[in-house]
Biopython code that builds the backbone (N, CA, C, O; Angstrom):
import numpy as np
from Bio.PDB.StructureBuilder import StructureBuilder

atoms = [
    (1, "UNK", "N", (5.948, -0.109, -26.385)),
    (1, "UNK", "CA", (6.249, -0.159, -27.798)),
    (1, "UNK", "C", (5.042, 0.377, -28.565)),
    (1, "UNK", "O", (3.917, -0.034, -28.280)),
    (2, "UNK", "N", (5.230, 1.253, -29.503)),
    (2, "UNK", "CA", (4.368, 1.867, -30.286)),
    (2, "UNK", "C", (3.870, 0.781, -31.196)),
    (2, "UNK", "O", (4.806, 0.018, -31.437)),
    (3, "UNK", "N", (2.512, 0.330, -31.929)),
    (3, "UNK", "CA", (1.579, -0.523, -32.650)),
    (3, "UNK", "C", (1.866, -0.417, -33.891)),
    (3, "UNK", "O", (1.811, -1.447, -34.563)),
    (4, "UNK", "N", (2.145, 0.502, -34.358)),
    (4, "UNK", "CA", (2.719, 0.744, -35.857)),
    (4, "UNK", "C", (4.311, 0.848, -36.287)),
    (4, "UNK", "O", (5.249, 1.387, -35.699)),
    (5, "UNK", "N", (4.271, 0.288, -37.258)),
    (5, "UNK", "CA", (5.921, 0.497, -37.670)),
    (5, "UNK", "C", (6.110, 2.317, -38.327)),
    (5, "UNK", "O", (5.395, 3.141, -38.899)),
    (6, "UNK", "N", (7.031, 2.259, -37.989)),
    (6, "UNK", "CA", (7.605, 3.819, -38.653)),
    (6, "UNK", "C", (9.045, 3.533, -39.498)),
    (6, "UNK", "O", (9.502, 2.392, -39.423)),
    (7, "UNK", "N", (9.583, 4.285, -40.094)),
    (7, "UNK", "CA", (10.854, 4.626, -40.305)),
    (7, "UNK", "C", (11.451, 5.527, -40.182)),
    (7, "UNK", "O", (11.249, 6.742, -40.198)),
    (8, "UNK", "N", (12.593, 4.607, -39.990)),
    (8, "UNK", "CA", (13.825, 5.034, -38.842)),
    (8, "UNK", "C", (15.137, 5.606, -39.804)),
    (8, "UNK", "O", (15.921, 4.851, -40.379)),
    (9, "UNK", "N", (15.204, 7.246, -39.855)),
    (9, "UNK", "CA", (16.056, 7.632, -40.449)),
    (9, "UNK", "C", (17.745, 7.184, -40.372)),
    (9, "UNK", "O", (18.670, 7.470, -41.133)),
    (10, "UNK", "N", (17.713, 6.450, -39.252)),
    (10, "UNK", "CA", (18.830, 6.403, -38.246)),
    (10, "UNK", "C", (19.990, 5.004, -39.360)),
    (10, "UNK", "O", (21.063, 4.983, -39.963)),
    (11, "UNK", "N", (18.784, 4.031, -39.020)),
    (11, "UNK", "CA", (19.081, 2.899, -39.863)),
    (11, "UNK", "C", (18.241, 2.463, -41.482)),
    (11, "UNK", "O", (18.337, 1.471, -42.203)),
    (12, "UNK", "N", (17.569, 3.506, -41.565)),
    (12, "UNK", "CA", (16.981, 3.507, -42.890)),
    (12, "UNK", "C", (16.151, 1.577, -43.273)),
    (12, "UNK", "O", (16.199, 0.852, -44.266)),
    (13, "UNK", "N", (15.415, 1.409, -41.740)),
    (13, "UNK", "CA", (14.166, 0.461, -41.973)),
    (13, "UNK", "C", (12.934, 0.807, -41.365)),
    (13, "UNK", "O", (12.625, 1.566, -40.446)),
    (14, "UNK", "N", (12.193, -0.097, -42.265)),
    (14, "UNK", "CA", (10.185, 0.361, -41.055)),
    (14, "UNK", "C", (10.260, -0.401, -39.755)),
    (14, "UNK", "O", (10.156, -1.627, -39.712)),
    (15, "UNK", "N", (10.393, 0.153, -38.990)),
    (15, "UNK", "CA", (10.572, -1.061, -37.854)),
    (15, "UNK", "C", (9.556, -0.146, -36.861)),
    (15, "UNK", "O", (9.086, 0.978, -37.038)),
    (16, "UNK", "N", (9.402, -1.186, -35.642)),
    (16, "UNK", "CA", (8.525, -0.326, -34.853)),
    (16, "UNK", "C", (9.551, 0.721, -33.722)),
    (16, "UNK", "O", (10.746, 0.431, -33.675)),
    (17, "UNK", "N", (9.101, 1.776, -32.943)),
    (17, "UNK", "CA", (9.570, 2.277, -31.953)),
    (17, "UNK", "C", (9.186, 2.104, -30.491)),
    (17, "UNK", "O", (8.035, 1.890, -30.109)),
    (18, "UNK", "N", (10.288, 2.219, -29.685)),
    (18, "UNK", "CA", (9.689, 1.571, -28.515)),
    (18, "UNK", "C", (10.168, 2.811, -27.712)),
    (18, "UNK", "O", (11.051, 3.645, -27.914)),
    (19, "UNK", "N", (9.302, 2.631, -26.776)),
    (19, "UNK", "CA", (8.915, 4.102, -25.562)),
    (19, "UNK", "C", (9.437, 3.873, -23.818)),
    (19, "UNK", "O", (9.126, 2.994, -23.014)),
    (20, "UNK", "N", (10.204, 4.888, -23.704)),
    (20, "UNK", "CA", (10.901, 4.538, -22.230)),
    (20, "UNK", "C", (10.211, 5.430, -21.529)),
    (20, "UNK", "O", (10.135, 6.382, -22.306)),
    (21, "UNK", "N", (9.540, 5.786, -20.340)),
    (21, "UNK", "CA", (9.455, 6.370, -19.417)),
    (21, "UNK", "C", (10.317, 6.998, -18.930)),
    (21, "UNK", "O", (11.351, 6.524, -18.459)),
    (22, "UNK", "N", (10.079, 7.915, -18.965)),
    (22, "UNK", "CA", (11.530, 8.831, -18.126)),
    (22, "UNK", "C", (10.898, 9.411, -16.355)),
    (22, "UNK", "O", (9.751, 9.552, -15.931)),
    (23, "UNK", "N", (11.980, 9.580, -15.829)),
    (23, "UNK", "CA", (11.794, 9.445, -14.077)),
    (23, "UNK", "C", (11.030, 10.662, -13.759)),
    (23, "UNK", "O", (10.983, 11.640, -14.504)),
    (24, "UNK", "N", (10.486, 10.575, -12.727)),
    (24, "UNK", "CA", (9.226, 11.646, -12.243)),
    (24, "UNK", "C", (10.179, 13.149, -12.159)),
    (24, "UNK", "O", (11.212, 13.057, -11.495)),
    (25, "UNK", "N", (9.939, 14.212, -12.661)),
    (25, "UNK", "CA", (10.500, 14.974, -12.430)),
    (25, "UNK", "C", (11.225, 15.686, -13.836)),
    (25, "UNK", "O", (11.545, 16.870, -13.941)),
    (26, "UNK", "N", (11.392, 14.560, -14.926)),
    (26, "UNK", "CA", (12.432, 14.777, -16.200)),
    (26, "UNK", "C", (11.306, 15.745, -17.028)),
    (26, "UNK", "O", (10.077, 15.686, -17.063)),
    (27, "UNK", "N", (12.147, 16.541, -17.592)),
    (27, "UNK", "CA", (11.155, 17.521, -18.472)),
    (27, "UNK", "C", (10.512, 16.954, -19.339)),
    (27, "UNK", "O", (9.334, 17.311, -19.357)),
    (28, "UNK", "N", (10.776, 16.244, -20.046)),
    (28, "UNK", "CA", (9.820, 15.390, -20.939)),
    (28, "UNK", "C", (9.034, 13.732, -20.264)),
    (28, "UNK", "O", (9.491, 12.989, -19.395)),
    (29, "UNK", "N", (8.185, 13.642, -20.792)),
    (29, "UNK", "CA", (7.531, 12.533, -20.513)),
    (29, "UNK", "C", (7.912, 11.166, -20.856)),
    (29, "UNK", "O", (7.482, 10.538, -19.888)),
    (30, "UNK", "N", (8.451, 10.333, -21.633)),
    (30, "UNK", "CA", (9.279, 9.638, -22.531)),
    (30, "UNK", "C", (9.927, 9.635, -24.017)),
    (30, "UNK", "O", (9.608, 10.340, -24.975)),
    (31, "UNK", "N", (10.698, 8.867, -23.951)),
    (31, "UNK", "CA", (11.652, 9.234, -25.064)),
    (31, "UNK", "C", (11.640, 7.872, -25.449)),
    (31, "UNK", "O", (11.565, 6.827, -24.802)),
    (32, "UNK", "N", (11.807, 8.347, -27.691)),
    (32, "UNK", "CA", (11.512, 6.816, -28.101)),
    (32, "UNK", "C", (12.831, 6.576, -29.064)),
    (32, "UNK", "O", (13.705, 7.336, -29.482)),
    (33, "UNK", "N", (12.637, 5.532, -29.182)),
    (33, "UNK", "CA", (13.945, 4.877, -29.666)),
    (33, "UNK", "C", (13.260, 3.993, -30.659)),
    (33, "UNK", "O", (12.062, 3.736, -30.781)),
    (34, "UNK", "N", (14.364, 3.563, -31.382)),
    (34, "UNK", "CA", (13.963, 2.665, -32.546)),
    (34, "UNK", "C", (14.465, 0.967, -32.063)),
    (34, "UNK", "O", (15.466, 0.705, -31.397)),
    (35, "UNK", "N", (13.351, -0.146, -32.670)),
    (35, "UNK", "CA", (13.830, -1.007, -32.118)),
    (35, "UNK", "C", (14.408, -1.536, -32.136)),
    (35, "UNK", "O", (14.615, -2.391, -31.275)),
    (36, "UNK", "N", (15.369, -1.260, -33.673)),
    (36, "UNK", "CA", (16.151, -2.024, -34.308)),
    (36, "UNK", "C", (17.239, -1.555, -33.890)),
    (36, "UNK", "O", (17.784, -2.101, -32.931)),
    (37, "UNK", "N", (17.830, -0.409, -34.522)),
    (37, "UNK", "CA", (19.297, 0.085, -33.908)),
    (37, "UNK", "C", (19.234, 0.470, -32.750)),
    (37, "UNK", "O", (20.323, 0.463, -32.176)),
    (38, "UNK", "N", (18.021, 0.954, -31.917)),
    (38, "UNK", "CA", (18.339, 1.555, -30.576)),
    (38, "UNK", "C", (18.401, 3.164, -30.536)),
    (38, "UNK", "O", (18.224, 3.829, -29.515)),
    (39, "UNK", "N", (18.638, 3.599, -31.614)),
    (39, "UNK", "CA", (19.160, 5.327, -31.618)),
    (39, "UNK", "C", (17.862, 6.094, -31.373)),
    (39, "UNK", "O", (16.771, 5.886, -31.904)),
    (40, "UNK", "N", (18.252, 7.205, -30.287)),
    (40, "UNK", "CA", (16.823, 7.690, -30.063)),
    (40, "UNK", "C", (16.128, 8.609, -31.290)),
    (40, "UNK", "O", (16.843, 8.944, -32.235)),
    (41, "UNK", "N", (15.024, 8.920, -31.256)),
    (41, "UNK", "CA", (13.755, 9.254, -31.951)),
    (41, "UNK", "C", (13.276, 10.969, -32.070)),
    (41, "UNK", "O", (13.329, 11.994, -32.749)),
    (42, "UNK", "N", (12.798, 10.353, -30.866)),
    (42, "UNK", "CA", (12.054, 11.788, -30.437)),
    (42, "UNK", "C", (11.627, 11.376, -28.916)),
    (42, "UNK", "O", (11.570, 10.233, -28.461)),
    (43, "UNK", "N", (11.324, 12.673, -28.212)),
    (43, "UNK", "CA", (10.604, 12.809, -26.739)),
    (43, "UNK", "C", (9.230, 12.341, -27.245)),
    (43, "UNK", "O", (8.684, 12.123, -28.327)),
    (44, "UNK", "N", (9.031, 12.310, -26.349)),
    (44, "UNK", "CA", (6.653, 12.199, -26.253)),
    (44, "UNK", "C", (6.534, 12.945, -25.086)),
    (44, "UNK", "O", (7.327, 12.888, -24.146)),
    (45, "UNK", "N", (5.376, 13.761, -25.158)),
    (45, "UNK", "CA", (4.676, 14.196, -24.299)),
    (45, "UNK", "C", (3.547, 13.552, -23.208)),
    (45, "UNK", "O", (2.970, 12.471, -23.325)),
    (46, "UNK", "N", (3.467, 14.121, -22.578)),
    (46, "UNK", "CA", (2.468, 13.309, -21.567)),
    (46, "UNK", "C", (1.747, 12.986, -22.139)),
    (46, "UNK", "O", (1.474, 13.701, -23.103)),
    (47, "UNK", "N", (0.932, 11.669, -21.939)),
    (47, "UNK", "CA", (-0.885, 11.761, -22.538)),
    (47, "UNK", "C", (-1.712, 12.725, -21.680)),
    (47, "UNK", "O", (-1.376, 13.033, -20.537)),
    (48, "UNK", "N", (-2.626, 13.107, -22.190)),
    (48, "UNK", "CA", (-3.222, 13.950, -21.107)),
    (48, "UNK", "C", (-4.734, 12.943, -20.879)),
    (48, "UNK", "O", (-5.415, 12.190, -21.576)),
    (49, "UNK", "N", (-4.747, 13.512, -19.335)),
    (49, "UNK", "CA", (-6.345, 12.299, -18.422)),
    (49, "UNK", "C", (-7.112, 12.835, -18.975)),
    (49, "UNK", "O", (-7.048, 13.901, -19.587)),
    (50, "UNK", "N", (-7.944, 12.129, -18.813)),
    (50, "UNK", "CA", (-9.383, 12.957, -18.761)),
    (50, "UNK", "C", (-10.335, 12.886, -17.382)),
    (50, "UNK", "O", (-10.392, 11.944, -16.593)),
    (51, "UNK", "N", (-10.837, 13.757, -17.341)),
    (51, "UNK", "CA", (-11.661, 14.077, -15.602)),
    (51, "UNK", "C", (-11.789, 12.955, -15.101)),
    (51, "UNK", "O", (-11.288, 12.650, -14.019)),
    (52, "UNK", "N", (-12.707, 11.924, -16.055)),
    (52, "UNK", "CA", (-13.660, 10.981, -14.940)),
    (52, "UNK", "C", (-11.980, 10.333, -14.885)),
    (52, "UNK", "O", (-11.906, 9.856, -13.753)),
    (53, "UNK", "N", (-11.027, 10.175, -15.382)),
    (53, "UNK", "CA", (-9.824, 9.029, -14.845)),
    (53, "UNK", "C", (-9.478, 9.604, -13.654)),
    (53, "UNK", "O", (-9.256, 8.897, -12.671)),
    (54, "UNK", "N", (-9.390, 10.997, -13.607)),
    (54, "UNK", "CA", (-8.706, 11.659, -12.783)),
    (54, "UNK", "C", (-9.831, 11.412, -11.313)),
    (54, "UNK", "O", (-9.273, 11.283, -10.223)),
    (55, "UNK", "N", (-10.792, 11.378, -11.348)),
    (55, "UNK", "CA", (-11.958, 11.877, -10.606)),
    (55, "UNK", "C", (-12.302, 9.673, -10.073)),
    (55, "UNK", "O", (-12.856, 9.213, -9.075)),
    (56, "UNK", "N", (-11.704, 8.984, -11.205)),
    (56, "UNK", "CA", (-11.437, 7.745, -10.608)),
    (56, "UNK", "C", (-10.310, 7.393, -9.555)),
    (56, "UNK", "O", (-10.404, 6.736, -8.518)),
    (57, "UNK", "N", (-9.040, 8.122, -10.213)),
    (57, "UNK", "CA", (-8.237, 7.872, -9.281)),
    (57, "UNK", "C", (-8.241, 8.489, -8.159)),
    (57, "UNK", "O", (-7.613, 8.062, -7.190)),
    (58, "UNK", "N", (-8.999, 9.653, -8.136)),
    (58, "UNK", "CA", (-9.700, 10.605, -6.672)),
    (58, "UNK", "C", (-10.193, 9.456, -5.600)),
    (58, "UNK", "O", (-9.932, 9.415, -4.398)),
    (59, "UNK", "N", (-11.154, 8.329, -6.548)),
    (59, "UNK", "CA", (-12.128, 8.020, -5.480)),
    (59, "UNK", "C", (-11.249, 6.943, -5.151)),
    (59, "UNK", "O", (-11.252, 6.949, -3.920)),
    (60, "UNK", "N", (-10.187, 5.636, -5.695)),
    (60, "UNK", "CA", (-9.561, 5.180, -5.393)),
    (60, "UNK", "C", (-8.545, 5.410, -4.132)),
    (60, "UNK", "O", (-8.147, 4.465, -3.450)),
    (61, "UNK", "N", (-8.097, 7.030, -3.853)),
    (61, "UNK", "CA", (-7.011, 6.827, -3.340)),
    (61, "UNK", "C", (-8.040, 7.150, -1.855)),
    (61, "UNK", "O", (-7.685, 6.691, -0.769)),
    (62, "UNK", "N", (-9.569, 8.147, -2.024)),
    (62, "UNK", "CA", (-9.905, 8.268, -0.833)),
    (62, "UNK", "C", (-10.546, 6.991, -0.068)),
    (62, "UNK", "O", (-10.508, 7.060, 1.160)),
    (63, "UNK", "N", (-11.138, 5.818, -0.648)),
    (63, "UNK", "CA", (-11.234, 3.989, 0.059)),
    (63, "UNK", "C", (-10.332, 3.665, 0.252)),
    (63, "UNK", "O", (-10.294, 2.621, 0.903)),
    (64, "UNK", "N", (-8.842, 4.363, -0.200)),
    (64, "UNK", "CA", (-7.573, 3.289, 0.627)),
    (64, "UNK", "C", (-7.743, 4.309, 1.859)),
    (64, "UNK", "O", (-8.489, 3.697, 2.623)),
    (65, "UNK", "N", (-7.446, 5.504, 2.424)),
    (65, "UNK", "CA", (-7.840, 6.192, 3.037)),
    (65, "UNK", "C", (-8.548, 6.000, 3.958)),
    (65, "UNK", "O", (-8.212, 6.183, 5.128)),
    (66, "UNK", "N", (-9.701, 5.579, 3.562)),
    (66, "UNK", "CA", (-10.933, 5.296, 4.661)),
    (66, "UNK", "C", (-10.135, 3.641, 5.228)),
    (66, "UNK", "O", (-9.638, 3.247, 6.283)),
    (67, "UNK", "N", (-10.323, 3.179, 4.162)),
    (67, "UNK", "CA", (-9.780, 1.912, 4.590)),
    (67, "UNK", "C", (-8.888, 1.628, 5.928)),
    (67, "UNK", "O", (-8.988, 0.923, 6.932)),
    (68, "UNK", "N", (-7.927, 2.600, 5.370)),
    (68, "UNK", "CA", (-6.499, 2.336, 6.399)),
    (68, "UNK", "C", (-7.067, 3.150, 7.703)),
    (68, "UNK", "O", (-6.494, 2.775, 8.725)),
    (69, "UNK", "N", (-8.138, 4.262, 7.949)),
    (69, "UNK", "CA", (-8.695, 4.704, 8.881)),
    (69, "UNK", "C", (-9.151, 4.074, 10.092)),
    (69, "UNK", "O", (-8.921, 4.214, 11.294)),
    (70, "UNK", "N", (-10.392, 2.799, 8.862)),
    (70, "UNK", "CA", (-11.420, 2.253, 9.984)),
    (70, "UNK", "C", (-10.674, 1.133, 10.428)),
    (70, "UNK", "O", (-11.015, 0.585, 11.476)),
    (71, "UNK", "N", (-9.364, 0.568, 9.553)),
    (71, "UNK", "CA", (-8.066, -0.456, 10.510)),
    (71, "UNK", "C", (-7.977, -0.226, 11.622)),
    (71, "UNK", "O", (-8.432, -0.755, 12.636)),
    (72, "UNK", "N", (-7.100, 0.955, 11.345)),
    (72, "UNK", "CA", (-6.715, 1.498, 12.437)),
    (72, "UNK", "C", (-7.729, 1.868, 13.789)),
    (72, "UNK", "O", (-7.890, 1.492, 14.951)),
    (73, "UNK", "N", (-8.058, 2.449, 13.224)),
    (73, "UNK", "CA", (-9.566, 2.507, 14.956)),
    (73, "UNK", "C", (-10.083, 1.353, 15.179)),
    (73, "UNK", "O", (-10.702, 1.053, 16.200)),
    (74, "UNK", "N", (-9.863, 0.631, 14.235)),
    (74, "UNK", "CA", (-10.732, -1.126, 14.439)),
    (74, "UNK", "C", (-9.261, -1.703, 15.710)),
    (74, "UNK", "O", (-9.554, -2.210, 16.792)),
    (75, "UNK", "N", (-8.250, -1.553, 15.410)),
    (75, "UNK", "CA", (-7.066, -2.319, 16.096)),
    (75, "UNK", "C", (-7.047, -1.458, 17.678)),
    (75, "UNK", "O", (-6.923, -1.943, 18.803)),
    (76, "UNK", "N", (-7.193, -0.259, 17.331)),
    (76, "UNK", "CA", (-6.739, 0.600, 18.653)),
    (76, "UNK", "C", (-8.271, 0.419, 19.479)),
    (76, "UNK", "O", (-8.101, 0.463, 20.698)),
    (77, "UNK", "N", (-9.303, 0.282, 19.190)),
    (77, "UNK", "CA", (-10.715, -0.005, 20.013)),
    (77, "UNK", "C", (-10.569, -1.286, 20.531)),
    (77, "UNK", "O", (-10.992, -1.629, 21.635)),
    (78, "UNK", "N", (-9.692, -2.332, 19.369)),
    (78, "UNK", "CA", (-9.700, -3.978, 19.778)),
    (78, "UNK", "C", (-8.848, -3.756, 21.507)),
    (78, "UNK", "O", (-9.463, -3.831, 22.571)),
    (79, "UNK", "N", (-7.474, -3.505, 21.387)),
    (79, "UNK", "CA", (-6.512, -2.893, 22.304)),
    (79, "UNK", "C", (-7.490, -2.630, 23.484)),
    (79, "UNK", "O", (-7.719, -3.361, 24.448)),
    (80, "UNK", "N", (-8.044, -1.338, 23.160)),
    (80, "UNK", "CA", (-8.418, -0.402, 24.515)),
    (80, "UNK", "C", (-9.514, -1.727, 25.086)),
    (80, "UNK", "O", (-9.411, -2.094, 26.257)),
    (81, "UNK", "N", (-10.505, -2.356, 24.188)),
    (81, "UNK", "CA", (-11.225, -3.412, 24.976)),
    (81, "UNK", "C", (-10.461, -4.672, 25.410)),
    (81, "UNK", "O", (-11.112, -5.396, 26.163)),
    (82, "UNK", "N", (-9.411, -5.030, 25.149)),
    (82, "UNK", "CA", (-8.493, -5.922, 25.444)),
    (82, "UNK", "C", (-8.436, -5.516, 26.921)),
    (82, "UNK", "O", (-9.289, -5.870, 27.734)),
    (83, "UNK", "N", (-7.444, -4.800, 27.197)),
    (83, "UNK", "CA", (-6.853, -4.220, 28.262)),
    (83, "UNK", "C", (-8.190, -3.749, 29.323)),
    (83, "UNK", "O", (-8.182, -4.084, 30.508)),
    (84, "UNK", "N", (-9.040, -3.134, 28.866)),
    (84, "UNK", "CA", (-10.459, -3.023, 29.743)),
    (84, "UNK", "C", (-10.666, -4.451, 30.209)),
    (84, "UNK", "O", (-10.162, -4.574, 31.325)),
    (85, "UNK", "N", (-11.113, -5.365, 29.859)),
    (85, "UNK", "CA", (-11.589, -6.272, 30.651)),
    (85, "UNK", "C", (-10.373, -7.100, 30.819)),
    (85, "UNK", "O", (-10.769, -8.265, 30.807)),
    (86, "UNK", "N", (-9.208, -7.077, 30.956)),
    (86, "UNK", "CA", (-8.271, -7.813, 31.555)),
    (86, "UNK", "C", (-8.692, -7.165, 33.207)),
    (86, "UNK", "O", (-8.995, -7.776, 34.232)),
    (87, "UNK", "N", (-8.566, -5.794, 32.959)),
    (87, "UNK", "CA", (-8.672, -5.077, 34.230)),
    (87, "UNK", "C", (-10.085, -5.131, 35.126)),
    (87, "UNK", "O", (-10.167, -4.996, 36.347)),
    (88, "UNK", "N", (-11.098, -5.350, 34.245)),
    (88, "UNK", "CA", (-12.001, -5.891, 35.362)),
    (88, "UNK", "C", (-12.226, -7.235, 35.337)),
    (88, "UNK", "O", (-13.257, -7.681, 35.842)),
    (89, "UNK", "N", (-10.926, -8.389, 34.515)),
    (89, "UNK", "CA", (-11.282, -9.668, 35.299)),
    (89, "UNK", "C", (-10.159, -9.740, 37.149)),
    (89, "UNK", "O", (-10.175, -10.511, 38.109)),
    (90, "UNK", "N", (-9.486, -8.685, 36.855)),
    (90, "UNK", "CA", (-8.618, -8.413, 38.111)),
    (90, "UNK", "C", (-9.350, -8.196, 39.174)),
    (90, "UNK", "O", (-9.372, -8.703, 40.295)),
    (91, "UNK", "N", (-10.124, -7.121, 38.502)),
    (91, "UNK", "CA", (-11.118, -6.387, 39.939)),
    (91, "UNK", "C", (-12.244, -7.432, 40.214)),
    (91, "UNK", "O", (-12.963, -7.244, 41.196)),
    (92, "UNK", "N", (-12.410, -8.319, 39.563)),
    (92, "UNK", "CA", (-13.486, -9.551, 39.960)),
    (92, "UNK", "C", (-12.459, -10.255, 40.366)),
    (92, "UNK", "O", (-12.915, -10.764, 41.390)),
    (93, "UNK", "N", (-11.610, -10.552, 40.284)),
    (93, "UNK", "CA", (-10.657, -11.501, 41.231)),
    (93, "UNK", "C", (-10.317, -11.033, 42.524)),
    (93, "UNK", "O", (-10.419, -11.768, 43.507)),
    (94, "UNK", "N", (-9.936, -9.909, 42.592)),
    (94, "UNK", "CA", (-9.306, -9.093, 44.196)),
    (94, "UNK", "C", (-10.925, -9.084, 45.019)),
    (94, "UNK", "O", (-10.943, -9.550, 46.159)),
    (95, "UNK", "N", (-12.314, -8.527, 44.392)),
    (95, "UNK", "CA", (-13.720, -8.701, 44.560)),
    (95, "UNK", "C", (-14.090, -9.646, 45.605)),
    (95, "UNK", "O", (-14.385, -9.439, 46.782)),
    (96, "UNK", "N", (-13.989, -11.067, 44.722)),
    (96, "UNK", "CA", (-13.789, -12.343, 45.355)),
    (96, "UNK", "C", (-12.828, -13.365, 45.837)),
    (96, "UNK", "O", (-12.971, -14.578, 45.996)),
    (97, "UNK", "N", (-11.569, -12.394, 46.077)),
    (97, "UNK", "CA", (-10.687, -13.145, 46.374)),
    (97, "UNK", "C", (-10.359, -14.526, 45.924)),
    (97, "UNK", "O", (-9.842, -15.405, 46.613)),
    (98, "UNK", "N", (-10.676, -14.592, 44.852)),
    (98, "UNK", "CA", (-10.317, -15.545, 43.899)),
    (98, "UNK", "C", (-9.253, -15.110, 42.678)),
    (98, "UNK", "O", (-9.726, -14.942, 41.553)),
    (99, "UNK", "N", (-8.045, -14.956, 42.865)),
    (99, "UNK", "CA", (-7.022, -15.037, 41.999)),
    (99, "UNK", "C", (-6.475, -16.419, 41.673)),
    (99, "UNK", "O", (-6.173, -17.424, 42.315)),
    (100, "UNK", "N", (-6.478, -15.936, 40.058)),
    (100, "UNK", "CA", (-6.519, -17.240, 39.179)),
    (100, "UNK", "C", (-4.950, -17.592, 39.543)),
    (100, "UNK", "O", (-4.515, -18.739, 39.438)),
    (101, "UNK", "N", (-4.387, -16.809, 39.851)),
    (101, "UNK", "CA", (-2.959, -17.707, 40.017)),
    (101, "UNK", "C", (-3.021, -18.673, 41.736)),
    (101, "UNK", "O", (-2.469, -19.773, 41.770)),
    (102, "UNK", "N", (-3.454, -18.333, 42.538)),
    (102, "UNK", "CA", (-4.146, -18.760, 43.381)),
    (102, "UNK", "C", (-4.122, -20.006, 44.025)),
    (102, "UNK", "O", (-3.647, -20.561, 45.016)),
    (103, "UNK", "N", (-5.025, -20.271, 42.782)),
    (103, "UNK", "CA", (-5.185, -21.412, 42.426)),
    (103, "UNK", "C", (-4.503, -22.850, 42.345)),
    (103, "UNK", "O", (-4.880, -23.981, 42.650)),
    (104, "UNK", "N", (-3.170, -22.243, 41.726)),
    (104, "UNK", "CA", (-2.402, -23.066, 41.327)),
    (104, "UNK", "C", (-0.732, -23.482, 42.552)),
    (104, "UNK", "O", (0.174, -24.313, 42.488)),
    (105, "UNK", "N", (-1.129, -22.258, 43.615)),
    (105, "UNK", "CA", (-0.272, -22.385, 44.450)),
    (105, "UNK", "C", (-0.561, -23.615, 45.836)),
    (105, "UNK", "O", (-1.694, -23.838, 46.265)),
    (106, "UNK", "N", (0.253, -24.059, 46.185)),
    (106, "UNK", "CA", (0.227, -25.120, 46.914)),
    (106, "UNK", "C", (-0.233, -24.598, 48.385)),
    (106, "UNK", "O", (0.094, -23.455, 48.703)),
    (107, "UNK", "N", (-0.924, -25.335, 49.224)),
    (107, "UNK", "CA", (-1.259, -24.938, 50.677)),
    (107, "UNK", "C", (-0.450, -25.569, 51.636)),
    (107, "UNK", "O", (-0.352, -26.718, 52.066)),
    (108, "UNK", "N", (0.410, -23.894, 51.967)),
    (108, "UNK", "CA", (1.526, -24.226, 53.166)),
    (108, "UNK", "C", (1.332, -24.055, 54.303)),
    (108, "UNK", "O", (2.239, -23.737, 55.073)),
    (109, "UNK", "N", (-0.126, -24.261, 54.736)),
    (109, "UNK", "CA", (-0.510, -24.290, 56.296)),
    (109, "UNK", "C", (-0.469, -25.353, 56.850)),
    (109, "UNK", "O", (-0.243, -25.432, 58.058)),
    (110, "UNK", "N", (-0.714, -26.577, 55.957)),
    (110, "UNK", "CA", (-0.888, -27.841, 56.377)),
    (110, "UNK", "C", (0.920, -28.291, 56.504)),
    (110, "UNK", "O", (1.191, -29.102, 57.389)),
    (111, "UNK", "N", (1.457, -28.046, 56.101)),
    (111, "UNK", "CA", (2.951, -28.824, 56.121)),
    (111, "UNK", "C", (3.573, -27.676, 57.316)),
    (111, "UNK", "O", (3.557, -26.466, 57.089)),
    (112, "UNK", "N", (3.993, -28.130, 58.314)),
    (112, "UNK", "CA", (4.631, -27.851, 59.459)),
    (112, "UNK", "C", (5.597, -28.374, 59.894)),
    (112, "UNK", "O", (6.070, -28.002, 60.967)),
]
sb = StructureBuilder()
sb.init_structure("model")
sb.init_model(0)
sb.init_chain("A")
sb.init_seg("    ")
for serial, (resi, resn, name, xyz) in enumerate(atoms, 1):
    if name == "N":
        sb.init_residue(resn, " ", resi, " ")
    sb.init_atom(name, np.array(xyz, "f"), 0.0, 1.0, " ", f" {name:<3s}", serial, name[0])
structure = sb.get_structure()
C-alpha cells in the first residue's frame, strides 16, 4: 500500500492506493488499485537496485553456495570414514580371529 492518499478519479475520494505484484515474467512490474472501490490505477514500474543491493545479494547467494558445498563434502567424507573403519574393524577381527559375532555364539563341541 502506497503512504500517501491520492485521488481516485474512479470514485471521486482521497483514499490511499494499494500495489499488487504482478507474476515474474508480466510486462509490467505492479499494478495499483484504489483502496476504496478497487478499480485499477495505473501499472508501476520496477524500482530500480542499486549496486551495493545487488552486489549484497551477490554475496548472499554465494555463502548459501559455499554453505551447501562444505555440507555436502562434510556428509560424503563423514560416509567414506564411516565405512573405512567399519572395514578395518573387520580386518582386525579376521587378523585376530576375534569376530564380534563370535562371541555371542554358543560352543557346540562340548554337547555331543
Amino acid at each position: 500500500m502506497d503512504n500517501s492518499k491520492r485521488f481516485c478519479k474512479n470514485c471521486n475520494t482521497e483514499t490511499y492506493y494499494e500495489s499488487e505484484v504482478m507474476p515474474e515474467g508480466f510486462p509490467h512490474y505492479a499494478k495499483r488499485t484504489c483502496a476504496d472501490c478497487g478499480r485499477f490505477i495505473d501499472w508501476m514500474k520496477k524500482p530500480k537496485v542499486s549496486q551495493s543491493q545487488k552486489e549484497a545479494e551477490r554475496i548472499i547467494e554465494l555463502k548459501k553456495q559455499a554453505i551447501h558445498l562444505l555440507t555436502s563434502e562434510f556428509h560424503e567424507k563423514y560416509s567414506n570414514l564411516i565405512i573405512e573403519l567399519y572395514e578395518l574393524e573387520i580386518e582386525y577381527a579376521y587378523a585376530t580371529d576375534n569376530m564380534f559375532w563370535k562371541e555371542d555364539e554358543p560352543n557346540l563341541s562340548v554337547v555331543k
